[in-house]
OpenMM code with the backbone's topology and positions (N, CA, C; nanometers):
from openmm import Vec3, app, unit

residues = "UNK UNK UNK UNK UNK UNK UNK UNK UNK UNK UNK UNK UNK UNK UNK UNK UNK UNK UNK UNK UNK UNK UNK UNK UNK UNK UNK UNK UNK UNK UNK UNK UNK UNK UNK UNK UNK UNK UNK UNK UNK UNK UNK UNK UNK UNK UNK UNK UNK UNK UNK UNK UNK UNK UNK UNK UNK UNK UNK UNK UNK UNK UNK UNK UNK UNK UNK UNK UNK UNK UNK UNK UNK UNK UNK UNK UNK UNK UNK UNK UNK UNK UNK UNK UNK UNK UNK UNK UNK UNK UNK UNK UNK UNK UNK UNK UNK UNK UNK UNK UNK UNK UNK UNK".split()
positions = [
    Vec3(-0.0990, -3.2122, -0.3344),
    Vec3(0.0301, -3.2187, -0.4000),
    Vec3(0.0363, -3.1133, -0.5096),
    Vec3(0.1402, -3.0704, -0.5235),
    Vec3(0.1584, -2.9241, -0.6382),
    Vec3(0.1985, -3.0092, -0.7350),
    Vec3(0.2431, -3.1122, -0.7915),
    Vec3(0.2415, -3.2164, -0.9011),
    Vec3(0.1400, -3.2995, -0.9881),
    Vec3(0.1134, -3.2539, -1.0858),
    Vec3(0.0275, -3.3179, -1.1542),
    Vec3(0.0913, -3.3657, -1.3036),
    Vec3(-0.0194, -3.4508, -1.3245),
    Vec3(-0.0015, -3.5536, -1.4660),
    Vec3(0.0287, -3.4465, -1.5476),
    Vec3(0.1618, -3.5115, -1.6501),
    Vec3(0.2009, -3.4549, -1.7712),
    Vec3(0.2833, -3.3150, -1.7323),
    Vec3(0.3355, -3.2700, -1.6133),
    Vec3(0.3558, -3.2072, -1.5817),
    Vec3(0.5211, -3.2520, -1.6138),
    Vec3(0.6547, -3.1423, -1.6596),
    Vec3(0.7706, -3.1347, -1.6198),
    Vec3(0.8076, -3.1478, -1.5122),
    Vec3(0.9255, -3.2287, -1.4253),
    Vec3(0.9918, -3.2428, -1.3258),
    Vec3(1.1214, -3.2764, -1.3330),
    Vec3(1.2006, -3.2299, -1.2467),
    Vec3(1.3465, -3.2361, -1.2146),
    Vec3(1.3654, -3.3112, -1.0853),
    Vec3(1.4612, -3.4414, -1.0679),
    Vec3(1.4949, -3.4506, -0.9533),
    Vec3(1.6124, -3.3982, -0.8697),
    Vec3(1.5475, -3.3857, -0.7955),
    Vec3(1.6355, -3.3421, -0.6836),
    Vec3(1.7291, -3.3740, -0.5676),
    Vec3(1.6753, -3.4969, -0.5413),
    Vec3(1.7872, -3.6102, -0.4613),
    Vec3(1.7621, -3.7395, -0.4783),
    Vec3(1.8728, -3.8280, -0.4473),
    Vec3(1.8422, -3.9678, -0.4430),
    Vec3(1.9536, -4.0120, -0.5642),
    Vec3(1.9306, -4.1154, -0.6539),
    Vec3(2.0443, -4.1825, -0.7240),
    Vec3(2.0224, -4.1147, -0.8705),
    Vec3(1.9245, -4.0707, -0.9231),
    Vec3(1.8899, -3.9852, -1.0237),
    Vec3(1.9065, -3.8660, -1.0476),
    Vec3(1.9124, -3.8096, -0.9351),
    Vec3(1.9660, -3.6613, -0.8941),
    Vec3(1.9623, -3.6039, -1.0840),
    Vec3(1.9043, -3.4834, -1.1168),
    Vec3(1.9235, -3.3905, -1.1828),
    Vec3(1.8588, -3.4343, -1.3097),
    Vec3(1.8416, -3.5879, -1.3286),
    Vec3(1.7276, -3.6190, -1.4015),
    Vec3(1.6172, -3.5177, -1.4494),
    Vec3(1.5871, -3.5115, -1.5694),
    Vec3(1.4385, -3.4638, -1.6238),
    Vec3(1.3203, -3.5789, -1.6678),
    Vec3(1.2437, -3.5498, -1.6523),
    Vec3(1.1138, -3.6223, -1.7550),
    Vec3(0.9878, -3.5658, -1.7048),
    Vec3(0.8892, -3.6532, -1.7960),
    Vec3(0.7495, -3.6050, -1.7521),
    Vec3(0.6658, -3.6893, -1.6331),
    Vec3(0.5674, -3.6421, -1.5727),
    Vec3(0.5287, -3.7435, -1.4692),
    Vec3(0.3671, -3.8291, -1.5662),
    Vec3(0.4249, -3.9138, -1.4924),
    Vec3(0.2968, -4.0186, -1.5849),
    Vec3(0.2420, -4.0632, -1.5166),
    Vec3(0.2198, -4.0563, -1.3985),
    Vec3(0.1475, -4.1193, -1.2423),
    Vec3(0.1601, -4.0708, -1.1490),
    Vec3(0.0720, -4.0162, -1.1164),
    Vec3(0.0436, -3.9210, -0.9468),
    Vec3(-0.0114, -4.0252, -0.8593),
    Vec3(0.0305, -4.0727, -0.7597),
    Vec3(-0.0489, -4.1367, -0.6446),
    Vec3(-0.0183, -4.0433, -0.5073),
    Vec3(-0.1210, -4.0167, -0.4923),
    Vec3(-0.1522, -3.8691, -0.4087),
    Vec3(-0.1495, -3.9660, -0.2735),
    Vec3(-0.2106, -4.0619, -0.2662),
    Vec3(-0.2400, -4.1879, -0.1225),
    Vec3(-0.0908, -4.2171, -0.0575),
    Vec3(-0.0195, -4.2764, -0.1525),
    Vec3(0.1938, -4.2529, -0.1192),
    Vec3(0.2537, -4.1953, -0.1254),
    Vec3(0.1867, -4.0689, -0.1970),
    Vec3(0.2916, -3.9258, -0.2303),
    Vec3(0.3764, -3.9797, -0.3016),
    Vec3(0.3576, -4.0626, -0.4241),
    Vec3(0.4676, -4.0653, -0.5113),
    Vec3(0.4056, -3.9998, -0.6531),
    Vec3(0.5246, -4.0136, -0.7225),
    Vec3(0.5288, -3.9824, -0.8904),
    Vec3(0.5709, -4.0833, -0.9550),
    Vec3(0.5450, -4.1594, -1.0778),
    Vec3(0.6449, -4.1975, -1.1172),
    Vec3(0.6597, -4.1156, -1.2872),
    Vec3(0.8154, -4.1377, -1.3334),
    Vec3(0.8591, -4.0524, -1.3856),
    Vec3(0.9119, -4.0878, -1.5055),
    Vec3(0.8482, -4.0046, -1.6498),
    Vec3(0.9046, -4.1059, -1.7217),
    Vec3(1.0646, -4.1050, -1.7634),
    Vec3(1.1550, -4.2241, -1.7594),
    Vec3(1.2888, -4.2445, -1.7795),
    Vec3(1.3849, -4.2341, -1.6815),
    Vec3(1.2618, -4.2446, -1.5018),
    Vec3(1.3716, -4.2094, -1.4226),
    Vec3(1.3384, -4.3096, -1.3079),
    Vec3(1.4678, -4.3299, -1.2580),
    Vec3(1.4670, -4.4533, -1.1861),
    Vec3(1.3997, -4.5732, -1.2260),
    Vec3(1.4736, -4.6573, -1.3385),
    Vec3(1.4116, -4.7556, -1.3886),
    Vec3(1.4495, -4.8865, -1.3395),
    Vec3(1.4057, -4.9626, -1.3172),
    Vec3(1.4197, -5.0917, -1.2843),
    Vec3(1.4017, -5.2070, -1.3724),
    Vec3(1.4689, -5.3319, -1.3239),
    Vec3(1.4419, -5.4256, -1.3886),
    Vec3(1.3590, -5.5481, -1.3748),
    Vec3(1.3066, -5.5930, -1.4503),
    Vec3(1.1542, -5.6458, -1.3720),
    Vec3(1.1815, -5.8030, -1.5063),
    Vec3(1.1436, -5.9024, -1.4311),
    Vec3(1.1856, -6.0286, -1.4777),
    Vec3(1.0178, -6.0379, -1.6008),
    Vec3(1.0290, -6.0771, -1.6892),
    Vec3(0.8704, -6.1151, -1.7238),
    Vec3(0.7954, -6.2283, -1.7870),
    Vec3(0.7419, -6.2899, -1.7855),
    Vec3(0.6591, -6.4117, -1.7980),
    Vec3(0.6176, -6.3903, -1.9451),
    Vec3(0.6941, -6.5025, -2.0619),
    Vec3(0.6035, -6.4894, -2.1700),
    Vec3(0.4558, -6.4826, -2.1938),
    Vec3(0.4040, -6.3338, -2.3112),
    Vec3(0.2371, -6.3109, -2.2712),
    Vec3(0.2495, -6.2722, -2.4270),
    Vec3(0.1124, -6.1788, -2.4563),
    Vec3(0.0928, -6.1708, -2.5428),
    Vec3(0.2304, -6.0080, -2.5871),
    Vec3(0.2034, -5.9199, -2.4929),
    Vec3(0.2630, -5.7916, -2.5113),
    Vec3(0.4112, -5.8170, -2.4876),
    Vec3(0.4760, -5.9523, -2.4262),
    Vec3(0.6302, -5.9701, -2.4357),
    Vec3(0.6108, -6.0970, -2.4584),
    Vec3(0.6198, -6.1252, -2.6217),
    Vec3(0.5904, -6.2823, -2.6740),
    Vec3(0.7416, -6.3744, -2.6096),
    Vec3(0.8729, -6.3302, -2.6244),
    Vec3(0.9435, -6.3689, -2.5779),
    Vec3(1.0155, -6.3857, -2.4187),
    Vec3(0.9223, -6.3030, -2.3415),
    Vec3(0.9509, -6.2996, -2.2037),
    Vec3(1.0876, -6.2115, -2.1519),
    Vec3(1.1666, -6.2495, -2.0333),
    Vec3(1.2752, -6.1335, -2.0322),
    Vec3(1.3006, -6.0365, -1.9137),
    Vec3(1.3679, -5.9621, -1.9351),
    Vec3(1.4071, -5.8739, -1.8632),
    Vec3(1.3313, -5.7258, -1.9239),
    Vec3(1.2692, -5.6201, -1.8309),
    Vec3(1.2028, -5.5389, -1.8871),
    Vec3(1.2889, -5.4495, -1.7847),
    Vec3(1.2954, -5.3183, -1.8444),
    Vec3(1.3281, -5.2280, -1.7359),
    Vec3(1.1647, -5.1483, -1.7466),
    Vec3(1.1640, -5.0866, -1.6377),
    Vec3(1.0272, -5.0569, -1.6029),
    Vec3(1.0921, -4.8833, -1.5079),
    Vec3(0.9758, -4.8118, -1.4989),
    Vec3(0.9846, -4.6809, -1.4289),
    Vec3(0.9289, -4.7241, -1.2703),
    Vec3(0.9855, -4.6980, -1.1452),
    Vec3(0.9356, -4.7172, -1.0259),
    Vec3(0.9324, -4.5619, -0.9913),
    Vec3(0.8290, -4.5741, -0.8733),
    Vec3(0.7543, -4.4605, -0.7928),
    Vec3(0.8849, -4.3309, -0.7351),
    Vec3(0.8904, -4.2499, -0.7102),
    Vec3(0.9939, -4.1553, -0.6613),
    Vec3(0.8779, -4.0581, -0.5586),
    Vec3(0.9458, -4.0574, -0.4655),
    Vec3(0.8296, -3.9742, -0.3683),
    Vec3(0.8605, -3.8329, -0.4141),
    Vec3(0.7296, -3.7780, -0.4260),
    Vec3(0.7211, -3.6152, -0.4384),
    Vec3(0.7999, -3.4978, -0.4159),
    Vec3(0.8606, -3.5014, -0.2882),
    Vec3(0.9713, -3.4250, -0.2189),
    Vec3(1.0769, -3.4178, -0.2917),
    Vec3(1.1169, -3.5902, -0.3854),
    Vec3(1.2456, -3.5279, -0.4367),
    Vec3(1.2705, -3.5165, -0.5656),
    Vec3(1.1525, -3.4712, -0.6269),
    Vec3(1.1075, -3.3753, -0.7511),
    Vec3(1.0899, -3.2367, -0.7527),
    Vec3(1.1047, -3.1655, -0.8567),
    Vec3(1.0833, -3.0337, -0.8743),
    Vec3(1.0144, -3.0197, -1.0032),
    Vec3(0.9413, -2.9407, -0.9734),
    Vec3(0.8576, -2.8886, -1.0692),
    Vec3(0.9682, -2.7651, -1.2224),
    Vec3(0.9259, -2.7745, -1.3152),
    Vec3(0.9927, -2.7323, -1.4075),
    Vec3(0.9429, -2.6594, -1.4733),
    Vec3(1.0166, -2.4613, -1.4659),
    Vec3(0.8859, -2.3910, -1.5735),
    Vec3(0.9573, -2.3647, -1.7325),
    Vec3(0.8985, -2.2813, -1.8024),
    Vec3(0.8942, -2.3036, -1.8855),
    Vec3(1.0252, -2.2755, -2.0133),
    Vec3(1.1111, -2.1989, -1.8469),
    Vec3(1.2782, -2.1924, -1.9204),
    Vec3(1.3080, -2.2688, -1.8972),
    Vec3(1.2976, -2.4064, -1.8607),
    Vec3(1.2988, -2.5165, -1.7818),
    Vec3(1.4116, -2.5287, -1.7097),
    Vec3(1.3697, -2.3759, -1.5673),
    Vec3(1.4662, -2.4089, -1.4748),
    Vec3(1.3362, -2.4780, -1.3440),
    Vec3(1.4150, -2.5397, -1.2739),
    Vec3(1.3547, -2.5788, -1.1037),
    Vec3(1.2794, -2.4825, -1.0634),
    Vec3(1.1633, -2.5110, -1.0319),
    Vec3(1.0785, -2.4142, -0.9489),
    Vec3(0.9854, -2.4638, -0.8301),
    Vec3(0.9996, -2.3588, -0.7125),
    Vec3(0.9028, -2.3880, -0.6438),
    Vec3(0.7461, -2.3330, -0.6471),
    Vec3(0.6405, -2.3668, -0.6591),
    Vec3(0.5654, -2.3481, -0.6522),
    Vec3(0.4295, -2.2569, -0.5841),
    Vec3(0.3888, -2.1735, -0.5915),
    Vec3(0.2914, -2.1097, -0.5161),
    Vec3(0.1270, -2.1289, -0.6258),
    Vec3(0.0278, -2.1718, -0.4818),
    Vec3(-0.0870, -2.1756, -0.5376),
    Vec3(-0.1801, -2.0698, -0.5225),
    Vec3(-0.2784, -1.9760, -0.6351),
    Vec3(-0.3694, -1.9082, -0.5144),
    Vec3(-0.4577, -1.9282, -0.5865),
    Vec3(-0.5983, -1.8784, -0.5183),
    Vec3(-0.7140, -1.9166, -0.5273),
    Vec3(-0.8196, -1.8140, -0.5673),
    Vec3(-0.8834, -1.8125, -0.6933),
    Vec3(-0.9953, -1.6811, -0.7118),
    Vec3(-1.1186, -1.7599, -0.7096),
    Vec3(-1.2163, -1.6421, -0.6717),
    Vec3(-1.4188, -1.7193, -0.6768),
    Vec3(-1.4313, -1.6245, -0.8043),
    Vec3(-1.4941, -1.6866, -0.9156),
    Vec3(-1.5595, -1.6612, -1.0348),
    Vec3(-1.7151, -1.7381, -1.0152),
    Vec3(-1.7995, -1.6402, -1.0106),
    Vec3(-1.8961, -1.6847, -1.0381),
    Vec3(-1.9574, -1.8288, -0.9616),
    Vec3(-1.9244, -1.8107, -0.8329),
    Vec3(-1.9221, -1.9031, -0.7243),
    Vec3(-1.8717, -2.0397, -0.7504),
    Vec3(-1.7503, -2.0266, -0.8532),
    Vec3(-1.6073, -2.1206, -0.8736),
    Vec3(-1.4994, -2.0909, -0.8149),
    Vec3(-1.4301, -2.1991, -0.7126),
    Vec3(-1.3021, -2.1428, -0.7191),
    Vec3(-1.2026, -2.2205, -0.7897),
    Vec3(-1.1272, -2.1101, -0.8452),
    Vec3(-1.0199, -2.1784, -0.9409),
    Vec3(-0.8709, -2.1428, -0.9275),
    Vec3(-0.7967, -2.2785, -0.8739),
    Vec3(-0.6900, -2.2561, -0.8404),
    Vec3(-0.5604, -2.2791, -0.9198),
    Vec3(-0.4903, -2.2040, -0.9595),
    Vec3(-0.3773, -2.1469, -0.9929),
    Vec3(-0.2813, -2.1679, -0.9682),
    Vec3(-0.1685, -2.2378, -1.0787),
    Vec3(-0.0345, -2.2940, -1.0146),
    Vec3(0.0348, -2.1754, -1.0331),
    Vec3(0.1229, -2.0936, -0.9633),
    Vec3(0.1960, -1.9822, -1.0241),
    Vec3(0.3426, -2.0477, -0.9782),
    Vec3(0.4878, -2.0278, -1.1030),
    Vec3(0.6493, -2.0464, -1.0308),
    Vec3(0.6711, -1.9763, -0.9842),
    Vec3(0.7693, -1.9987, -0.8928),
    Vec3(0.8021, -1.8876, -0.7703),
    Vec3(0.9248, -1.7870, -0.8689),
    Vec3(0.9726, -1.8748, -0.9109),
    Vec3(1.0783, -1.7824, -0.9623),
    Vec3(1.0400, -1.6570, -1.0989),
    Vec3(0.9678, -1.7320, -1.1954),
    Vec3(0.9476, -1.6151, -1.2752),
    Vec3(0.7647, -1.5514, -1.2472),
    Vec3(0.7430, -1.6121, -1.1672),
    Vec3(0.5969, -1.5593, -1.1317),
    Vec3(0.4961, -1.5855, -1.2669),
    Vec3(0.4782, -1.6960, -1.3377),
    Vec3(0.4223, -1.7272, -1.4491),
    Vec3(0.3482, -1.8466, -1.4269),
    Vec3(0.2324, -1.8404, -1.4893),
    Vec3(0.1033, -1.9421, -1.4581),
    Vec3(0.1475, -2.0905, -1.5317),
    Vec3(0.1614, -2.2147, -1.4397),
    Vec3(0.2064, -2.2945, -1.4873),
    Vec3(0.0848, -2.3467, -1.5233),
] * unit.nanometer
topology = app.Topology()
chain = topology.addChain("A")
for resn in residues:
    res = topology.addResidue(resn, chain)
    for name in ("N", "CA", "C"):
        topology.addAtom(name, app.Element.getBySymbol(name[0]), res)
């Protein structure tokens, strides 16, 4: 996945459409993200210690990968290109944006 933690993203389709935030969860196994402030839900909750009064919580749910975009640092939409150098029998791979050609 070209998405990683703490990373900027834009969505791109679905009910959020054009949304920004940061990603706070990569699950690489579902190909999702979830995102913070986007597509939130509401989730019933059981008085505990961290919601003494119980309630209604809105909560962030998963958004699959595809309909995110990565965000550079003019923070327009970008697609992504990866490449790969050997240093010293490391290889170290490289997010570059497609659009301004700058190392994300």
């Amino acid at each position: 996945m070209h998405i990683k933690k703490g990373d900027t993203v834009k969505v791109i389709a679905g009910n959020n459409k054009g949304d920004v935030g940061r990603v706070l969860v990569v699950n690489p196994t579902k190909m999702t993200v979830l995102v913070e402030g986007v597509n939130l839900r509401s989730k019933a909750v059981r008085p505990s210690q961290k919601h003494p009064n119980g309630g209604i919580v809105k909560q962030e749910a998963p958004v699959h990968y595809s309909n995110v975009m990565l965000v550079d640092k003019q923070g327009k939409p970008t697609r992504v290109r990866t490449t790969r150098k050997v240093d010293n029998n490391k290889t170290v791979v490289r997010r570059i944006a497609v659009t301004t050609g700058e190392e994300l």
